[in-house]
Backbone of each chain as ProteinMPNN parsed JSONL, in Angstrom:
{"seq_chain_A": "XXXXXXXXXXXXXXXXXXXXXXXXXXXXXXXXXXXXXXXXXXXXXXXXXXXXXXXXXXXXXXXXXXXXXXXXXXXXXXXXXXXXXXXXXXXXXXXXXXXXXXXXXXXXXXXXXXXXXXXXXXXXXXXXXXXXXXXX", "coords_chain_A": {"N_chain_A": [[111.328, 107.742, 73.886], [110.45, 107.647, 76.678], [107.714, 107.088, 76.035], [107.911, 104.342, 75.584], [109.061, 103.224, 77.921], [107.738, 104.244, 80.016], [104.799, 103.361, 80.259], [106.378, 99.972, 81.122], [106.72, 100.755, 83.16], [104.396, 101.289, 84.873], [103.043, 99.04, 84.712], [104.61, 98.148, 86.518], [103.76, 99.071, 88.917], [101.241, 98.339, 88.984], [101.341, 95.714, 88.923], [102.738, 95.375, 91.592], [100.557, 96.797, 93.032], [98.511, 95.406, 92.891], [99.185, 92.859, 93.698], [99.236, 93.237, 96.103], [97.015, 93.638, 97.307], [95.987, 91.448, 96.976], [97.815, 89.851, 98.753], [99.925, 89.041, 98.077], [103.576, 88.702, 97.878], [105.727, 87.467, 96.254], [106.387, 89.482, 94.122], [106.521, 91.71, 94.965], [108.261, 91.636, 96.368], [110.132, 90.768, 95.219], [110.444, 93.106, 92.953], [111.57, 94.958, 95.582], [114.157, 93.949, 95.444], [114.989, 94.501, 93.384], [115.31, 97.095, 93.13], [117.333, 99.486, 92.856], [118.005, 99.135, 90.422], [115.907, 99.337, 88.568], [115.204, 101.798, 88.986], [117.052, 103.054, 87.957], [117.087, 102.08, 85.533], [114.607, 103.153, 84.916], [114.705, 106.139, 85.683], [117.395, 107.491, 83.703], [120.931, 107.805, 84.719], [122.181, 109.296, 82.978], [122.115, 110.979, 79.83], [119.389, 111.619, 77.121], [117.012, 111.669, 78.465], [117.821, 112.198, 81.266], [117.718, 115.092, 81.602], [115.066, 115.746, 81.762], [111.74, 115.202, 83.766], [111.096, 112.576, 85.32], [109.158, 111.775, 86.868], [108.157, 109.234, 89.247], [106.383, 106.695, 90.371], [105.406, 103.969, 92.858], [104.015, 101.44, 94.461], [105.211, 99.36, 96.691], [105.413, 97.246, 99.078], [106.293, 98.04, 102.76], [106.759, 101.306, 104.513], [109.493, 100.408, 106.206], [110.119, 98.353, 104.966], [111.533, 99.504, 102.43], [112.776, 101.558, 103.387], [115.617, 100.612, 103.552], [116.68, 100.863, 100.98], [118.55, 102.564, 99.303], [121.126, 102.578, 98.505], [122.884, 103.24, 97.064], [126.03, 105.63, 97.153], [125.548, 108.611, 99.022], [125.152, 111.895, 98.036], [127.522, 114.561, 97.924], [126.502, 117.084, 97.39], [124.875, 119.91, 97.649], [121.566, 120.007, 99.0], [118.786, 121.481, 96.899], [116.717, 124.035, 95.321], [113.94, 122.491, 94.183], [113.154, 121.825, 90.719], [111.05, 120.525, 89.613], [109.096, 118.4, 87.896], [105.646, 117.196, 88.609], [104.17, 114.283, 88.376], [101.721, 112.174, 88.631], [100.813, 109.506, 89.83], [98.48, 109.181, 92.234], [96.445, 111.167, 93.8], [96.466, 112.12, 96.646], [99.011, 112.435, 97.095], [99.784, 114.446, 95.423], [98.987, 116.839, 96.07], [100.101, 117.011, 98.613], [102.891, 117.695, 98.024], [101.885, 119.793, 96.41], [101.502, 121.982, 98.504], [103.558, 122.015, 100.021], [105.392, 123.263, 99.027], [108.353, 123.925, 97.162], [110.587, 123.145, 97.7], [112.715, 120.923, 99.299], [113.614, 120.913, 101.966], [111.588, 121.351, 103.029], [109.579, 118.898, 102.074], [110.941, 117.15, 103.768], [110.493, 117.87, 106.286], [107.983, 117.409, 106.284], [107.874, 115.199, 107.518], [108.166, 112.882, 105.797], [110.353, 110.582, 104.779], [113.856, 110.357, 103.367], [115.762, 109.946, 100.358], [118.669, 110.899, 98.706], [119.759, 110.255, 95.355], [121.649, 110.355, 93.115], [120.923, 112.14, 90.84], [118.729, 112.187, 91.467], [115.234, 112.043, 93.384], [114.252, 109.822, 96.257], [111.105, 110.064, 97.502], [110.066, 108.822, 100.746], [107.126, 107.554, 101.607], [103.974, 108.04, 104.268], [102.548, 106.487, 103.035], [102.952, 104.43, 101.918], [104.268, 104.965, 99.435], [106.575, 105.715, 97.441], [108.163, 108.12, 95.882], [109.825, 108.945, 92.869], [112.123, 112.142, 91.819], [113.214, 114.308, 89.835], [116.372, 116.456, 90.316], [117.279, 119.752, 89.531]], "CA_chain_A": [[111.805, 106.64, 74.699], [109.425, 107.019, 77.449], [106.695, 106.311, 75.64], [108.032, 102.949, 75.422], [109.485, 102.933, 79.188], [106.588, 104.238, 81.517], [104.229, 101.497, 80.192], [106.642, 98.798, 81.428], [106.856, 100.978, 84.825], [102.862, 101.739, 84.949], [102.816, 98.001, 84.855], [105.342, 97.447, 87.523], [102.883, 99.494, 89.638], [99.868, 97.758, 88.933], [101.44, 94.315, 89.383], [102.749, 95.796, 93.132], [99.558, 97.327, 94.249], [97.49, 93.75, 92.726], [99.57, 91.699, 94.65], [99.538, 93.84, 97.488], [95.337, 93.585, 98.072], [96.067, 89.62, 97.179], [98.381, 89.761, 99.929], [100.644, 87.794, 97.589], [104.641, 88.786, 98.099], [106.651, 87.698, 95.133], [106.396, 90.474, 92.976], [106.377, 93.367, 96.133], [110.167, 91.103, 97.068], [111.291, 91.352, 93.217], [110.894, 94.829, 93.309], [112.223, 96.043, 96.29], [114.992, 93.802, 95.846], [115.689, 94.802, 92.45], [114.231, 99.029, 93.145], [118.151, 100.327, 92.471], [118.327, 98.611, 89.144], [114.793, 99.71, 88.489], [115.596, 103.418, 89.184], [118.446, 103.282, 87.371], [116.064, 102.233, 83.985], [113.828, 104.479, 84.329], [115.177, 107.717, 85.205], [118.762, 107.055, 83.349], [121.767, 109.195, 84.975], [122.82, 109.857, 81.632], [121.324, 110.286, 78.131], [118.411, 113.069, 76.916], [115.751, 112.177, 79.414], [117.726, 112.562, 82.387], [117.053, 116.206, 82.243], [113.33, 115.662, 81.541], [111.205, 114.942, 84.912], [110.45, 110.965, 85.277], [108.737, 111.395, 88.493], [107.622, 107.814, 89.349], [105.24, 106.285, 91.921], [105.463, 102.917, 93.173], [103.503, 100.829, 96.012], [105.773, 98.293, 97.203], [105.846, 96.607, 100.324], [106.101, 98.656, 103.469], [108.085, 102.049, 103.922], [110.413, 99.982, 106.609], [111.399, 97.721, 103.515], [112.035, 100.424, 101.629], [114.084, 102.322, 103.714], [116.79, 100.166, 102.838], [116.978, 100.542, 99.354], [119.441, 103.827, 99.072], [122.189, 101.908, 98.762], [124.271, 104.425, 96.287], [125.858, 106.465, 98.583], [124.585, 110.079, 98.679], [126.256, 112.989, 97.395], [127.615, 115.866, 99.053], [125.668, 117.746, 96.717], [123.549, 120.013, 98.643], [119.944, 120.19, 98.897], [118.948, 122.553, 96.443], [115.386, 124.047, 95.18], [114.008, 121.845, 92.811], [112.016, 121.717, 89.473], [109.782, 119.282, 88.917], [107.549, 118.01, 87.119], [104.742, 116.05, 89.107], [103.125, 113.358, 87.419], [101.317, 111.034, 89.628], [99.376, 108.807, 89.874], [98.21, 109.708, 93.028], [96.25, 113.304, 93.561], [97.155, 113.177, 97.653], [100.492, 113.098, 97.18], [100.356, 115.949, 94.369], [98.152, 117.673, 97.004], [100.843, 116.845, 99.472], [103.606, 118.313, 97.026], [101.826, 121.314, 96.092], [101.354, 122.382, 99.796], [104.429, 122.511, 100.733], [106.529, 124.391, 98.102], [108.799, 123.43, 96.097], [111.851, 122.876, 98.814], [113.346, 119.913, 99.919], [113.676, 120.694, 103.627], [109.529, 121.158, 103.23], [109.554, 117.781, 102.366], [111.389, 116.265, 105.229], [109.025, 118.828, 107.653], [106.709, 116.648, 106.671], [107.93, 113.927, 108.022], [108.908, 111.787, 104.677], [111.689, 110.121, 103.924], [113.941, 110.842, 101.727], [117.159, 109.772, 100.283], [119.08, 111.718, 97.077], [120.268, 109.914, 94.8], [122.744, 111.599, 91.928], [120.026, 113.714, 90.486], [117.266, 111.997, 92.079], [115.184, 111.967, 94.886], [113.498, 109.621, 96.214], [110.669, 110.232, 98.609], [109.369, 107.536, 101.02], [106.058, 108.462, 102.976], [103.462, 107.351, 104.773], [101.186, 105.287, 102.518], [103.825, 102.834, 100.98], [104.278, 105.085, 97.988], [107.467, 106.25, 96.831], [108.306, 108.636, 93.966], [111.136, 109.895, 92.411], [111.911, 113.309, 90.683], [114.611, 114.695, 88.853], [116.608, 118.087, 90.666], [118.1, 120.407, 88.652]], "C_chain_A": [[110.921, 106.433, 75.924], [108.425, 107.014, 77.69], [106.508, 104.613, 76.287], [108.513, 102.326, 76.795], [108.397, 103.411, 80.092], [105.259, 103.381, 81.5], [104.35, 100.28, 81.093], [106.221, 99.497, 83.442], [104.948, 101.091, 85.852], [102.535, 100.047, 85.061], [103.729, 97.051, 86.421], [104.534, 97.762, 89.0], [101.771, 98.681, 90.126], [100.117, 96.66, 89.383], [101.807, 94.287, 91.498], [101.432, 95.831, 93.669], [98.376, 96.278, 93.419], [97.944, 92.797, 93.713], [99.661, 92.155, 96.065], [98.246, 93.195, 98.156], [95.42, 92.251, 97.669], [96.894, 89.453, 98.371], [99.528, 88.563, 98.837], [102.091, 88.994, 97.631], [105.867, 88.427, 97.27], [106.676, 88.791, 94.199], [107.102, 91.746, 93.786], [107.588, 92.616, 96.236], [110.791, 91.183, 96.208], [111.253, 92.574, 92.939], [111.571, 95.122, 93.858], [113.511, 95.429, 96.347], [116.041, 94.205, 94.439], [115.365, 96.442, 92.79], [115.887, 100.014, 92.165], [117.994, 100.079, 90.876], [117.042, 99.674, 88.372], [114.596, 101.227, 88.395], [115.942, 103.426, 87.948], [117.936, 103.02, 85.909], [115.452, 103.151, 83.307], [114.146, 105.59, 84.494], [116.917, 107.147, 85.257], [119.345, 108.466, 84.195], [122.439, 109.999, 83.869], [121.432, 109.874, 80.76], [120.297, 111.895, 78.053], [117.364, 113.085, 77.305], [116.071, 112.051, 80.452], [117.288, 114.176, 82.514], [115.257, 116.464, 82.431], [112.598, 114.991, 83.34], [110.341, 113.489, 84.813], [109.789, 110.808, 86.81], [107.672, 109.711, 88.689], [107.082, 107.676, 90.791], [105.089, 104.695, 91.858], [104.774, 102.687, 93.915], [104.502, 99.392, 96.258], [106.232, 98.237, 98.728], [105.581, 98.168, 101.036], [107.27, 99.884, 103.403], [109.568, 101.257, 104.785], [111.044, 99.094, 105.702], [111.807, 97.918, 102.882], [113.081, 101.63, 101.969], [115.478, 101.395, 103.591], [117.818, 99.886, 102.084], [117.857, 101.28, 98.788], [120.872, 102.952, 99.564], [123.237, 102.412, 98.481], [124.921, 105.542, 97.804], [125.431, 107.874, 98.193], [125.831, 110.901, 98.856], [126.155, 114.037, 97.925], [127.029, 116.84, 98.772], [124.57, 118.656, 98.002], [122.395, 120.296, 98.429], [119.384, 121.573, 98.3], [116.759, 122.735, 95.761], [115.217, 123.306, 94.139], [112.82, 122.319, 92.034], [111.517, 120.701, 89.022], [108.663, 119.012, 88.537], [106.439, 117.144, 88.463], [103.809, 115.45, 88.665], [103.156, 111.95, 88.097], [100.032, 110.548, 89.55], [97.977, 109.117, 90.92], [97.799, 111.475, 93.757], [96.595, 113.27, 95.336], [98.243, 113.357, 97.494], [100.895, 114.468, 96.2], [100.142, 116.845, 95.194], [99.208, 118.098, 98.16], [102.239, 118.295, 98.933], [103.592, 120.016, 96.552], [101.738, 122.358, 97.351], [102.455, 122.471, 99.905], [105.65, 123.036, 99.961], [107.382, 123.157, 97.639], [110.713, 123.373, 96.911], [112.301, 121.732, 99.262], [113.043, 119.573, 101.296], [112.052, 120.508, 103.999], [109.28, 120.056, 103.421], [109.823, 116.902, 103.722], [110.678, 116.487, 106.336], [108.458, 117.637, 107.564], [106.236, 115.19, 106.827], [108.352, 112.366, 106.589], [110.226, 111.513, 104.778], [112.336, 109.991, 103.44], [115.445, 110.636, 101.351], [117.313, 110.539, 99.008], [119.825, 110.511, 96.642], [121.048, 110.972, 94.052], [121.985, 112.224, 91.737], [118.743, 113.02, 90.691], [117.09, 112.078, 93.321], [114.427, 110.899, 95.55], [112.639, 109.55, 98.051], [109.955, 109.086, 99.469], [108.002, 108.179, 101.917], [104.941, 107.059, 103.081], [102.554, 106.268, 104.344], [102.191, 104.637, 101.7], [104.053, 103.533, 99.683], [105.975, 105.721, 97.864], [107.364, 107.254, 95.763], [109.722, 109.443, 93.91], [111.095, 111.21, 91.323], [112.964, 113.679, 90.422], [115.155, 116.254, 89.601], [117.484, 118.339, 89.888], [119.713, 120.538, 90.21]], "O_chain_A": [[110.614, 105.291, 76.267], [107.89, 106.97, 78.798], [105.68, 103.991, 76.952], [108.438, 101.106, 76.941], [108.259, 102.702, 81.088], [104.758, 102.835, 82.483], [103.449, 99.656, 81.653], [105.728, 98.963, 84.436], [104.615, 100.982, 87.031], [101.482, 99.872, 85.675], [103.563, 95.982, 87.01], [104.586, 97.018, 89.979], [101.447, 98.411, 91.283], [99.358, 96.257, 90.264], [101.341, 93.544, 92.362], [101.088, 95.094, 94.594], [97.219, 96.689, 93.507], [97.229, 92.081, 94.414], [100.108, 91.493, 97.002], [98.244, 92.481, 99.159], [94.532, 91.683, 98.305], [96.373, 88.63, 99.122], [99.703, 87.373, 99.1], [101.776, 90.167, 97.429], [106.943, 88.978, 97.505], [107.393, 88.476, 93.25], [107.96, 92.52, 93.362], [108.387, 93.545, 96.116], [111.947, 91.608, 96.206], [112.32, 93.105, 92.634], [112.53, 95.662, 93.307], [114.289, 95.987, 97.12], [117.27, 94.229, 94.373], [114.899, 96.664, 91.673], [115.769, 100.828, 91.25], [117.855, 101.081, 90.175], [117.351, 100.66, 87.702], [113.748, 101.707, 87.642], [115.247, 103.756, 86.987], [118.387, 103.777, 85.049], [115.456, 103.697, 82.203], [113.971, 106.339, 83.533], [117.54, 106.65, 86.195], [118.816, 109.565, 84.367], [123.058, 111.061, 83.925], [120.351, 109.287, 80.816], [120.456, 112.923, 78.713], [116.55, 113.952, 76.988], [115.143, 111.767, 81.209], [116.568, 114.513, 83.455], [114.574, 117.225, 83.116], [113.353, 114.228, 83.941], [109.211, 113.356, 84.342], [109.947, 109.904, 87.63], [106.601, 109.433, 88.149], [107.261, 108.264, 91.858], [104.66, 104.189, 90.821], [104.493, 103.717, 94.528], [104.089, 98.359, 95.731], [107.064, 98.897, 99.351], [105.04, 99.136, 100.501], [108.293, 99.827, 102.721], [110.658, 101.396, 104.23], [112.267, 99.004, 105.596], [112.558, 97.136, 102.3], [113.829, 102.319, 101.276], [116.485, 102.101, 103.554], [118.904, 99.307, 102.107], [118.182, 100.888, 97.667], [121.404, 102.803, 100.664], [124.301, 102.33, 99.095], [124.457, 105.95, 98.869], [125.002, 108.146, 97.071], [126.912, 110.774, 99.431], [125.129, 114.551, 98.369], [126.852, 117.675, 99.659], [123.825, 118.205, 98.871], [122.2, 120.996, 97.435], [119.444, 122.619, 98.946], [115.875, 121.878, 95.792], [116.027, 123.281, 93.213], [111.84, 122.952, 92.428], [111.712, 120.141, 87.944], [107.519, 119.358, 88.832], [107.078, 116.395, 89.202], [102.681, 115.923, 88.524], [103.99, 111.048, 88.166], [98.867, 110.889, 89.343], [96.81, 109.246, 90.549], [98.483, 112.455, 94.053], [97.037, 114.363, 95.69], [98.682, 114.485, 97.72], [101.879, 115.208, 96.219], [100.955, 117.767, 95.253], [99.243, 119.243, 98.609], [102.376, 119.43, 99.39], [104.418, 120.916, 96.401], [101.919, 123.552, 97.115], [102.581, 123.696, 99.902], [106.775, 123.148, 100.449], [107.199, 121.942, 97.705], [111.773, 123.623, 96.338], [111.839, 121.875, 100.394], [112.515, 118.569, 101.774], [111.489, 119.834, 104.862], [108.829, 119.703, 104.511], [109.075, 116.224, 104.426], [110.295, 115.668, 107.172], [108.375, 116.851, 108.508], [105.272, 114.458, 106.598], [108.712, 111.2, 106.754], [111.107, 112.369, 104.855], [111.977, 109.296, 102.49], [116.304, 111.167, 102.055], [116.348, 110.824, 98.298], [120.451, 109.819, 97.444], [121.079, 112.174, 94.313], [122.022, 113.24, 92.432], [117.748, 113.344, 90.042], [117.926, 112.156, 94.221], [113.294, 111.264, 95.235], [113.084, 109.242, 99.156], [109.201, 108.367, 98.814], [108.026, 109.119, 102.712], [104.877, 105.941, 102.57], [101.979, 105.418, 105.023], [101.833, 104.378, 100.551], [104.057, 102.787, 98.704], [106.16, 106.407, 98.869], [106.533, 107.181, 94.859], [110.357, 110.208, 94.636], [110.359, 111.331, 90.344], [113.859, 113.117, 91.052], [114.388, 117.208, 89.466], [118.355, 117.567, 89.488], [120.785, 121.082, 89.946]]}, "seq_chain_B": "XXXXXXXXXXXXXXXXXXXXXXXXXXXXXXXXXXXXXXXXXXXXXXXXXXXXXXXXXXXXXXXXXXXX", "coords_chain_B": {"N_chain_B": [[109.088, 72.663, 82.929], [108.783, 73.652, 80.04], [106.471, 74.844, 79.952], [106.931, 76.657, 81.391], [108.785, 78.173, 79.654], [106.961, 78.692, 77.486], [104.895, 80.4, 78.96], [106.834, 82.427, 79.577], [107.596, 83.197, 76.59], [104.645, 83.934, 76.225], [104.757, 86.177, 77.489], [106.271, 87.975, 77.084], [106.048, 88.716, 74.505], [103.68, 89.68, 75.016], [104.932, 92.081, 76.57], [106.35, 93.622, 74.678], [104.125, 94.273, 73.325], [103.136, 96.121, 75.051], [100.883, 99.004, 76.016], [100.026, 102.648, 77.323], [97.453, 102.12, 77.938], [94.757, 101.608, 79.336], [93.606, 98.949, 79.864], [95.69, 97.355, 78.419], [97.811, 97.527, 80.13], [96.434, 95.841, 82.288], [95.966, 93.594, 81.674], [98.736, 92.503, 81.098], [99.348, 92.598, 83.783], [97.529, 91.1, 84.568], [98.166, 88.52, 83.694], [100.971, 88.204, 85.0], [100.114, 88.284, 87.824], [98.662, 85.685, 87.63], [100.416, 83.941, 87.216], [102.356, 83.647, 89.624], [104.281, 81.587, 90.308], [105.63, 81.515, 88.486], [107.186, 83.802, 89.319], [109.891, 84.66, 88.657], [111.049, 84.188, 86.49], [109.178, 86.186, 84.983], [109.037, 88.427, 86.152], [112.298, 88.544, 85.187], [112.213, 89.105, 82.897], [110.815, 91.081, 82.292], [112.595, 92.726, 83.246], [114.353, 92.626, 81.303], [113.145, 93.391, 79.32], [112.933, 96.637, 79.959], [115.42, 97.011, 79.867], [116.474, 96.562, 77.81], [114.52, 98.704, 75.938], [115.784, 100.931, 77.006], [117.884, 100.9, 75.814], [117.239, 102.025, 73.422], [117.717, 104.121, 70.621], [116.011, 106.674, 69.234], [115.668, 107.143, 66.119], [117.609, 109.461, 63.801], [116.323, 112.498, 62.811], [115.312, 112.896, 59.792], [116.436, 115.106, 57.259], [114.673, 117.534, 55.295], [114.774, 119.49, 53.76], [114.898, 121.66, 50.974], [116.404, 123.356, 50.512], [118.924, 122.378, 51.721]], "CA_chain_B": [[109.813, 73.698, 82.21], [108.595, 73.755, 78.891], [105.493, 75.628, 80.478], [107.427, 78.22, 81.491], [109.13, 78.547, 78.534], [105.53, 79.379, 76.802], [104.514, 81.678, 79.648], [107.564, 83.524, 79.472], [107.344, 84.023, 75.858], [103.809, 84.461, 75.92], [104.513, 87.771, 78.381], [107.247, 88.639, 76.172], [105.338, 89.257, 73.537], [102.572, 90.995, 75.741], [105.202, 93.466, 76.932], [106.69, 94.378, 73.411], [102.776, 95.409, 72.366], [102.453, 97.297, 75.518], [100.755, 100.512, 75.752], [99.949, 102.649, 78.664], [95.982, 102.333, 78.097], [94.272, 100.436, 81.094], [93.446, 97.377, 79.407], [97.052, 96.677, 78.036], [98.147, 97.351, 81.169], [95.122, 94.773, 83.357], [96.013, 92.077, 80.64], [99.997, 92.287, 81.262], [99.043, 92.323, 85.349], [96.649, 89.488, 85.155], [99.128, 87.561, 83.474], [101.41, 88.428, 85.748], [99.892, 87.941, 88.876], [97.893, 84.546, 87.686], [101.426, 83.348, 87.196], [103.201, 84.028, 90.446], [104.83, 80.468, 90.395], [106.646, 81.996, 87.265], [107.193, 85.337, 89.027], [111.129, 84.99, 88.791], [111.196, 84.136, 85.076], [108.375, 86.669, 84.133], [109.992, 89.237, 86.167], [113.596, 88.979, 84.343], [111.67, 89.316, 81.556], [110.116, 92.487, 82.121], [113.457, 93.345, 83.265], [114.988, 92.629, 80.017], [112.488, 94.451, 78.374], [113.432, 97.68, 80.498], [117.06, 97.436, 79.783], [116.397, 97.17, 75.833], [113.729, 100.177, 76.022], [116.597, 102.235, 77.52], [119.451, 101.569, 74.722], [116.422, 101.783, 72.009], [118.056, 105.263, 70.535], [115.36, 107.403, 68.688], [116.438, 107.037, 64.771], [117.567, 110.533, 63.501], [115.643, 113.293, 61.786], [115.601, 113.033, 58.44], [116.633, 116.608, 56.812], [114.107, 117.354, 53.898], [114.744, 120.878, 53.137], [115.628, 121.805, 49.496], [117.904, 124.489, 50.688], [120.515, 121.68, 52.149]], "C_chain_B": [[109.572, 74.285, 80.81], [107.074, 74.667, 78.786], [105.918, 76.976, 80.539], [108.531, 79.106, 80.646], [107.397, 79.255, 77.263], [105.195, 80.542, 77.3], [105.598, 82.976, 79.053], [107.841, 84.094, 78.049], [106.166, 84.876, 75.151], [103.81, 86.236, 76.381], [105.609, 88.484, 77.55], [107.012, 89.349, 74.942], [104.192, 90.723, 73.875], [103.378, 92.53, 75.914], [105.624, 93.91, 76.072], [105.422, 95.053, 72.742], [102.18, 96.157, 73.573], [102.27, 98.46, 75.689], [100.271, 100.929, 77.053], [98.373, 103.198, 79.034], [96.16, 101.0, 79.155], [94.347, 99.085, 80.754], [94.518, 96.865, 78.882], [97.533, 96.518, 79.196], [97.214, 96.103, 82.5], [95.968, 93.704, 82.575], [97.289, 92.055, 80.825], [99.637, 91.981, 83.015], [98.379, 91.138, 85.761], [97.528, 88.619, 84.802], [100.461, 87.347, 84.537], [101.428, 87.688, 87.221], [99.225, 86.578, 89.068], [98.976, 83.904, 87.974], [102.306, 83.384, 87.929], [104.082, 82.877, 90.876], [106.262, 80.58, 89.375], [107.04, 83.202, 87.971], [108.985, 85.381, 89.073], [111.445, 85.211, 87.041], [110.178, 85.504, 84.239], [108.68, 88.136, 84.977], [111.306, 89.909, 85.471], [112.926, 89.307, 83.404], [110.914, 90.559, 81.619], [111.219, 93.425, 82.33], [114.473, 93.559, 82.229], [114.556, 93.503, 79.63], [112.884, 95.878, 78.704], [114.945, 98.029, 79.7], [117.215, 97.552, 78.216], [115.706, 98.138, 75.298], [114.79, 100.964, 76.156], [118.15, 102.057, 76.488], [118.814, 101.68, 73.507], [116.955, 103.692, 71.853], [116.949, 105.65, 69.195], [116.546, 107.742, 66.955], [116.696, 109.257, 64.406], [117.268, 111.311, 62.843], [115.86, 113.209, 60.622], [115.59, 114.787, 57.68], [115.894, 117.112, 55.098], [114.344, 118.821, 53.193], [115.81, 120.625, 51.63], [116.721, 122.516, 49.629], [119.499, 123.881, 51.457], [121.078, 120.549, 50.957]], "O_chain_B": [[110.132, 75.328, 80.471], [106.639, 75.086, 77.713], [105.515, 78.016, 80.017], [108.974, 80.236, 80.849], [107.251, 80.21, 76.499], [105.116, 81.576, 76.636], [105.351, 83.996, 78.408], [108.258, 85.251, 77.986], [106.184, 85.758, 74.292], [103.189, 87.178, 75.888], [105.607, 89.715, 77.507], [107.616, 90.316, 74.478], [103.969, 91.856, 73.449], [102.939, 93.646, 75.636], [105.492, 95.123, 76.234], [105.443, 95.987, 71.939], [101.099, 96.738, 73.484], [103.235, 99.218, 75.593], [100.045, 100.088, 77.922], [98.004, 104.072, 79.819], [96.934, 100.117, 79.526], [95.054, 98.234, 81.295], [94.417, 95.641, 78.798], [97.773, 95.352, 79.511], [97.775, 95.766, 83.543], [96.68, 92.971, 83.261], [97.387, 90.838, 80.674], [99.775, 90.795, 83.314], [98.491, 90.423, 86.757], [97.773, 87.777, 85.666], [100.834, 86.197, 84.77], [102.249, 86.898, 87.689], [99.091, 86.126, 90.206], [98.879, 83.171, 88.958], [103.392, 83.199, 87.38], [104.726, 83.123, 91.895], [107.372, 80.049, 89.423], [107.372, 84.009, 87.103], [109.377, 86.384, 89.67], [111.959, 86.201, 86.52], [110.403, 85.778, 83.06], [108.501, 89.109, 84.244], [111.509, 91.098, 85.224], [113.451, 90.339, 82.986], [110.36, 90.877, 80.566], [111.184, 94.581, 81.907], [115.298, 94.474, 82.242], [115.216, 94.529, 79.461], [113.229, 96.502, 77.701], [115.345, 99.052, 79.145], [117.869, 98.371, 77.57], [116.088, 98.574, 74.212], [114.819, 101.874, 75.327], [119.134, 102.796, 76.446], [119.478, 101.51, 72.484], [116.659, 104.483, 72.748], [117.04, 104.952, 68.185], [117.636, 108.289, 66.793], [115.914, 110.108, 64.831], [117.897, 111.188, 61.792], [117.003, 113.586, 60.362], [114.57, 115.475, 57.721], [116.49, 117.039, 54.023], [113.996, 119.036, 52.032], [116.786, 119.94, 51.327], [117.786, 122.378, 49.027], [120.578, 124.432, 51.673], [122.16, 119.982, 51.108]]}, "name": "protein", "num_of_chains": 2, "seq": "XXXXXXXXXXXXXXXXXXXXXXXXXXXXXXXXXXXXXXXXXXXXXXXXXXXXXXXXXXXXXXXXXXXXXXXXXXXXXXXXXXXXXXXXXXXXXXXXXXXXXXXXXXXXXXXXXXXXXXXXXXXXXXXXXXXXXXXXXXXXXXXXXXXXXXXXXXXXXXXXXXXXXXXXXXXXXXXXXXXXXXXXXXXXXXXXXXXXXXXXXXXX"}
């Protein structure tokens, strides 16, 4: 199945960070205004690849338009070590990732952003990228 | 309207043969982004495609052993 689903998302990417260096704004505003829906596709809360690691990477828009987007509310769940996969597009942020362990609170140290979803996370940082990963 | 009835099934088509080599992916983006006059219609439409990817259920093993 996501064979056939990180394609469409590898394309949702490309069309973001094309229209970004056009400076063009319909595509980067249909994203972030659809992003929950969009989540919610690609890493399902149900089914046999939520346990599997859909870590995703986006460029849309700025992170102040993106801090918005955690709309679910967040779960009392607490912040726990995670396992993830990292599969990015991007080697600083793996770089970023692998530096600072494999902790949550690391993350936030370092100044990102970061809302939980149900069994996601998603991180906002400084270069407009997002990504989400799956915690056990 | 009858324009964007073409576009949108021309990209419709694009995204049912896409794959996640570069050039499937450039050729769905250029279309895409040439067409940003369409980008509401050629949006839903990628968003369709998403939402039928994710109830596409993997057919089930076929069991060939002689011993069942």
């Amino acid at each position: 199945m996501a064979k056939r689903r990180l394609p469409l998302f590898y394309l949702l990417d490309s069309v973001c960070q094309v229209s970004k260096a056009k400076s063009q704004k319909e595509y980067r505003e249909l994203v972030a205004k659809h992003l929950n829906d969009i989540v919610g596709l690609i890493v399902p809360d149900e089914g046999d690849s939520r346990d599997k690691a859909y870590p995703v990477v986006a460029k849309v828009g700025t992170p102040t338009q993106l801090r918005g987007v955690g709309t679910r509310p967040l779960p009392s769940q607490r912040h726990r070590c995670l396992t993830y996969f990292v599969f990015i597009f991007n080697p600083f942020i793996f770089l970023i990732l692998s530096s600072i362990g494999k902790k949550i609170v690391d993350i936030t140290n370092h100044g990102t952003v970061m809302y939980q979803q149900t069994k996601r996370l998603i991180l906002l940082d400084s270069l407009n990228i997002f990504l989400i990963v799956n915690i056990n | 309207m009858e324009d964007t009835e073409v576009i949108r099934k021309e990209f419709a088509q694009l995204l049912r043969e896409l794959t996640s080599s570069k050039d499937s992916i450039q050729k769905a983006t250029k279309m895409m982004v040439e067409h940003t006059d369409h980008s509401e219609e050629l949006f839903g439409t990628l968003m369709k495609r998403l939402k039928k990817v994710l109830k596409y259920q993997m057919p089930a093993p076929r069991i060939t052993s002689p011993f069942l």
